[in-house]
Every structure is written in C-alpha cells, then in structure tokens.
C-alpha positions in Angstrom: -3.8 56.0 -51.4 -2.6 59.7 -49.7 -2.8 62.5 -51.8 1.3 62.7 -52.9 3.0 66.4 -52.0 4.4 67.9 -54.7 7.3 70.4 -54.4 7.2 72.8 -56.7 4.8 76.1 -57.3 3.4 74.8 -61.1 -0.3 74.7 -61.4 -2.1 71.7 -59.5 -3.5 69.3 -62.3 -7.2 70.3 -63.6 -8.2 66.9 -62.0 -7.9 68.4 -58.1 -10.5 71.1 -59.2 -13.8 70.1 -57.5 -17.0 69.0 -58.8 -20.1 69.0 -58.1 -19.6 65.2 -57.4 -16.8 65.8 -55.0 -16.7 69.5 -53.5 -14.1 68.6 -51.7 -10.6 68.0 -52.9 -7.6 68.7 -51.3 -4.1 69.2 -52.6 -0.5 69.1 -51.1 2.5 71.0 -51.6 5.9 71.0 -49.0 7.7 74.3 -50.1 10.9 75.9 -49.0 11.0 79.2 -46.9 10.7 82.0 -49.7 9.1 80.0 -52.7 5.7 82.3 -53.8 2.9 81.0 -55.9 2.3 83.9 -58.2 -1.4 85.6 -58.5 -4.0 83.5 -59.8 -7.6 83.1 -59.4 -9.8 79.9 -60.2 -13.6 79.5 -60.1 -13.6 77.2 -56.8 -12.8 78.6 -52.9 -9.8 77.8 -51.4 -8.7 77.0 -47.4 -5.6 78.3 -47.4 -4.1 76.5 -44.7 -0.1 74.8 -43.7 0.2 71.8 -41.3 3.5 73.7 -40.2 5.2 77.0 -41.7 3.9 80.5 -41.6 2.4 82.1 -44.9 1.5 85.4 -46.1 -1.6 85.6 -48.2 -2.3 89.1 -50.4 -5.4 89.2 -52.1 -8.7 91.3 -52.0 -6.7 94.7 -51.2 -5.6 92.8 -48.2 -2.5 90.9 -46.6 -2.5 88.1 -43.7 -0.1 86.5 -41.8 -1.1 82.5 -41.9 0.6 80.2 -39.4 -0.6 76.6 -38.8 -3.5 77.4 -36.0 -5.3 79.6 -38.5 -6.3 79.4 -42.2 -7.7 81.6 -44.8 -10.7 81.4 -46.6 -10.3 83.1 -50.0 -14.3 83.0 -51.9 -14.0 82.2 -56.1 -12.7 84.4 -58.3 -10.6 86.3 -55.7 -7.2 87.0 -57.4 -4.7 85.9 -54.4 -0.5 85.3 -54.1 1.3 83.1 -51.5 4.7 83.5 -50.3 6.4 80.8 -48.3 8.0 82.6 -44.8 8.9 79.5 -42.9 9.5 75.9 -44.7 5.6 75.0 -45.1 3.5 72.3 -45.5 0.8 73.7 -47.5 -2.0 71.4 -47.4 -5.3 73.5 -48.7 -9.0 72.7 -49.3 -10.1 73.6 -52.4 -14.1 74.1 -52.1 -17.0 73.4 -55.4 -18.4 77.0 -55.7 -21.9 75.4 -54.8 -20.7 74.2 -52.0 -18.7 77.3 -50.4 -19.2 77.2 -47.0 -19.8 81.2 -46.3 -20.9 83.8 -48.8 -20.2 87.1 -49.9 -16.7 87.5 -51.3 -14.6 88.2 -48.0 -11.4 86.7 -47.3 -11.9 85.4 -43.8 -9.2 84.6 -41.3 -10.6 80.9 -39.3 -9.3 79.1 -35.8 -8.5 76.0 -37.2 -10.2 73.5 -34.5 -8.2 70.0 -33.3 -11.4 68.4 -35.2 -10.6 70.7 -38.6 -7.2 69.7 -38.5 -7.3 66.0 -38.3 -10.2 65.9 -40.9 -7.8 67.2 -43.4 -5.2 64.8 -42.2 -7.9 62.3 -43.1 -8.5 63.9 -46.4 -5.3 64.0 -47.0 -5.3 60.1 -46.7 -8.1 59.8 -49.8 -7.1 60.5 -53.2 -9.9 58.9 -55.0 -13.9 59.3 -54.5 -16.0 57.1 -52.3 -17.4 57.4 -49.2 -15.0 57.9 -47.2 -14.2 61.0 -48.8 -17.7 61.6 -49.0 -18.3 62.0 -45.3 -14.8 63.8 -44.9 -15.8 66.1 -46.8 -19.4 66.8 -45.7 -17.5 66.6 -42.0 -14.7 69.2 -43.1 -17.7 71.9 -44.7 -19.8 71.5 -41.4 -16.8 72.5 -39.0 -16.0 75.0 -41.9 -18.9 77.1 -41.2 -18.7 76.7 -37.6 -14.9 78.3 -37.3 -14.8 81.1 -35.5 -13.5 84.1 -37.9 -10.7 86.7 -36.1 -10.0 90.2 -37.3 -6.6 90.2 -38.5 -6.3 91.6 -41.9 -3.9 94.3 -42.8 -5.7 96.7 -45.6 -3.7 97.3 -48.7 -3.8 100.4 -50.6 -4.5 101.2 -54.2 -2.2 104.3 -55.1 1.4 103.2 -56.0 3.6 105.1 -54.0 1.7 103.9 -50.7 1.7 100.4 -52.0 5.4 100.2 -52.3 5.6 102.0 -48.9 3.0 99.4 -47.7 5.1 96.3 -49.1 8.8 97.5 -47.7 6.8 98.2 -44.6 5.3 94.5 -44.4 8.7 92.9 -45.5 10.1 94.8 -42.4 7.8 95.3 -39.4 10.8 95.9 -36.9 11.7 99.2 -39.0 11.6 102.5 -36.9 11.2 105.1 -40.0 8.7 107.5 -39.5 6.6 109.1 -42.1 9.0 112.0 -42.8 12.0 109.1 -43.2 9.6 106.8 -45.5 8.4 110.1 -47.8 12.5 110.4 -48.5 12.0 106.9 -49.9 8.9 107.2 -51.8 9.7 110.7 -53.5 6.8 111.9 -52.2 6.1 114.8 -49.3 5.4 113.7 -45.6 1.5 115.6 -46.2 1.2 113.9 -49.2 1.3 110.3 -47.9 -0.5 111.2 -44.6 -3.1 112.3 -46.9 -2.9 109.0 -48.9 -3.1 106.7 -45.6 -6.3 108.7 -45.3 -7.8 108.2 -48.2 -6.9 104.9 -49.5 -7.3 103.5 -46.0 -9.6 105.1 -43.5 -6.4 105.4 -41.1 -3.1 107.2 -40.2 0.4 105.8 -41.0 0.9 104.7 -37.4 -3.1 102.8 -36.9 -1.9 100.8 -40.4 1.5 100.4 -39.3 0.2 99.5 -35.9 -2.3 97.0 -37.8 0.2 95.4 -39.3 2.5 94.3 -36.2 -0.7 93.0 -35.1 -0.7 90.8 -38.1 2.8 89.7 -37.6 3.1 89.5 -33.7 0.0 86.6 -34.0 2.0 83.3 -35.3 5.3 84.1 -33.3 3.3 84.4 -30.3 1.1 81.0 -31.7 4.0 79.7 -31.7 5.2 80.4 -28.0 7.8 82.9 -28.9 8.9 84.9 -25.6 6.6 88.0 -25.5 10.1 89.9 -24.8 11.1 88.5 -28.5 7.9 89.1 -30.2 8.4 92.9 -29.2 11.5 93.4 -30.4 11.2 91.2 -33.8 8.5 94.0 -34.3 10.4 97.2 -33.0 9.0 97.9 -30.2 11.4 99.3 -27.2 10.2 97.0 -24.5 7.2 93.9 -24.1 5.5 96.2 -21.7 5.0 99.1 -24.7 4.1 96.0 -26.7 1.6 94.5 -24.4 0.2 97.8 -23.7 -0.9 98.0 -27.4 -2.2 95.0 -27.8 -4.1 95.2 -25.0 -5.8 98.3 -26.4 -6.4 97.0 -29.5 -8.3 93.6 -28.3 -9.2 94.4 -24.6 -6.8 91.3 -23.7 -3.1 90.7 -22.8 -1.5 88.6 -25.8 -1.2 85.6 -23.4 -4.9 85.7 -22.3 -6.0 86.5 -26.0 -4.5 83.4 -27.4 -5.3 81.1 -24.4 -8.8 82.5 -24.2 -11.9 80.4 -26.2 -12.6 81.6 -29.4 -16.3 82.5 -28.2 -15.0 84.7 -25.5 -12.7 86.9 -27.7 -14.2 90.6 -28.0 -13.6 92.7 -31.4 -11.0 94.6 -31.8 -11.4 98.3 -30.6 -9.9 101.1 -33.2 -6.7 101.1 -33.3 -5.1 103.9 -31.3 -2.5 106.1 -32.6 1.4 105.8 -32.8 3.5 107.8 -34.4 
C-alpha cells in the first residue's frame, strides 16, 4: 500500500517517527503555494525534499532555496520552518538518529541523484515494514552519504533589525534599495547596519545580498528559466552583469555550472562586492 499524501500542515502521526527497527520512514504531504509548516524540531533527521515545487527552508541561522533537483538535510534537534513557494509535493525522509547518514549538526544542501529520486518513489510505494522497505531504505542511506553537498546557504543574522532587513530582503530579491534606502526602513543609521552585516555575518550588505540571489537564481535556472529572466526576477540590469557574477562567485557560467558533474564543480570563491 503507498504511503497516502496528506494536505494539510498538522503534525505527521507519532507512528512515521523512525525506529531503530525501521530508520527509514517517509512521509507525504501535496501543499498549496504559500502554506508554511511552522518551527519545530524532533529527535530524528529529516531529507527535506519535493518531487515538484520550490521550498524555502530556515533553520540553523540559515535559509535555502529547495527546488526538486536538490534536498536538505536538516541533523536532529535542529529547529527548522518550511514555506511552500511553488504548489509542492513534499515527500521527505525522515532518518532514525542512529542511523543519520552524516554527522555533526550542519544543514547540508545534496544533488539529488536519478537513483535517490526513484528510491523514494519506491519508498513511497511501502507503508508497512518488510523487506522491501528494508532494502529501500538501506539503498536510500547508502546514496545518502554518497550525494554530493553544494554551497548554497544564505547566513541569517541574530540582531533584530538586520533580521527583519534580512527577511524583506529574501521575500524580494529583485529589490534595488541600497543600504541608505533599507536603514530608512529599519530605523536604524546606514553605519549602523554596515556595521551589523559585519558582525553578525562576516560580510558586507552587498556579498549577503549577493549570496542571496545566488540562493534564488539556482531552481529558476534548474528549472530552465531563460538566463535573460533569471536576471531580471533578481534585479539585475542585464544577463551579462548577471552571468558575470556568477561566474566569479563559482569560476563557471550558470549554464556550464548546472550542466557540469557534481565531482567537477569547484567551491565557491568569496563573494565579491556590490553595492
């Protein structure tokens, strides 16, 4: 029997947590564009991953941009929300704590492999234990550890006027305020808030802001958006001033980045400057 979707954002049923007899479960929700599952935390790991939608993950002083060719790996205990951008289909692997398949407690953004995704298609087909499930899930935590991870995480800071600076900024990526415009906003001096960015996040308003387009330009592109689009859903006057960045920031043109294998994908350099 397939595990049945639900539709709403209520709390999964204590019998999906995992065990040590099946450290595998997954669970299945189909949610409209804009529904959020408020912050929570649970004693298991979580793959936080959609068939089809976008997500936006914040948790661990961080936000990511999920679309369906990545996933998120949030460890135990990690408090995390999830808002619904696009209509998803929200089908994440929740992992036994003994049986996490990377340690430490970093978030990490994965490639979600052709094999990865049909495996939870599979799991998706088992709602009770046996072996089939059994070897799923053994299959699923073996091509788990194997993902390659990617560096897109947008840092979020802990003082409260950046943070609501930080979250109008997220919620419009396109905007063209500058510091001086956003201190208006936030009540706060232009020195002051360069000052904050320092401190709170090793970086100047425009490397964050710039880290953040980053984090947004990855699932329109995924998704095969014109470059010429991408650009200007993110404010930038013209592809070539977008392509330019990104370039600088990965050593690779967008296209070549996302056609590129996983194993021949450099680091990101620092970001560079922008007003």
């Amino acid at each position: 029997m397939a595990v049945r979707p639900v539709t709403d954002t209520q709390p999964h049923s204590p019998s999906m947590a995992p065990t040590v007899a099946r450290p595998v479960r997954l669970v299945a929700r189909d949610l409209e564009a804009d529904a959020s599952l408020a912050a929570h935390t649970h004693p298991w790991g979580q793959v936080t991953f959609a068939l089809e939608g976008v997500l936006r993950v914040t948790a661990d002083g961080g936000t990511w941009i999920v679309p369906p060719q990545r996933a998120l790996w949030i460890p135990p205990e990690i408090v995390h929300e999830i808002v619904i951008l696009e209509k998803a289909r929200l089908r994440p692997i929740v992992v036994h704590a003994g049986a996490a398949p990377f340690p430490g407690r970093d978030c990490k953004v994965l490639e979600v492999s052709a094999l990865l995704r049909e495996l939870i298609v599979g799991l998706a087909q088992v709602d009770e234990a046996g072996p089939r499930e059994s070897l799923l899930s053994a299959l699923i935590l073996d091509e788990l550890a194997r993902s390659a991870t990617l560096p897109i995480r947008v840092a979020l800071p802990t003082d409260k006027r950046l943070t609501v600076l930080c979250r109008a900024m997220i919620a419009d990526p396109a905007s063209s305020n500058t510091l001086a415009d956003w201190a208006r906003h936030a009540g706060a001096s232009e020195r002051t808030l360069a000052r904050l960015f320092e401190r709170d996040l090793g970086m100047s308003f425009g490397q964050w802001r710039q880290q953040m387009r980053l984090a947004h330009a990855a699932p329109l592109i995924a998704r095969g958006l014109p470059l010429s689009r991408v650009a200007a859903a993110l404010g930038y006057a013209s592809q070539s001033a977008f392509s330019a960045m990104f370039k600088k920031t990965f050593g690779q043109s967008p296209s070549g980045f996302f056609r590129a294998p996983s194993s021949a994908r450099p680091a990101p350099s620092s970001l560079p400057e922008s007003d």
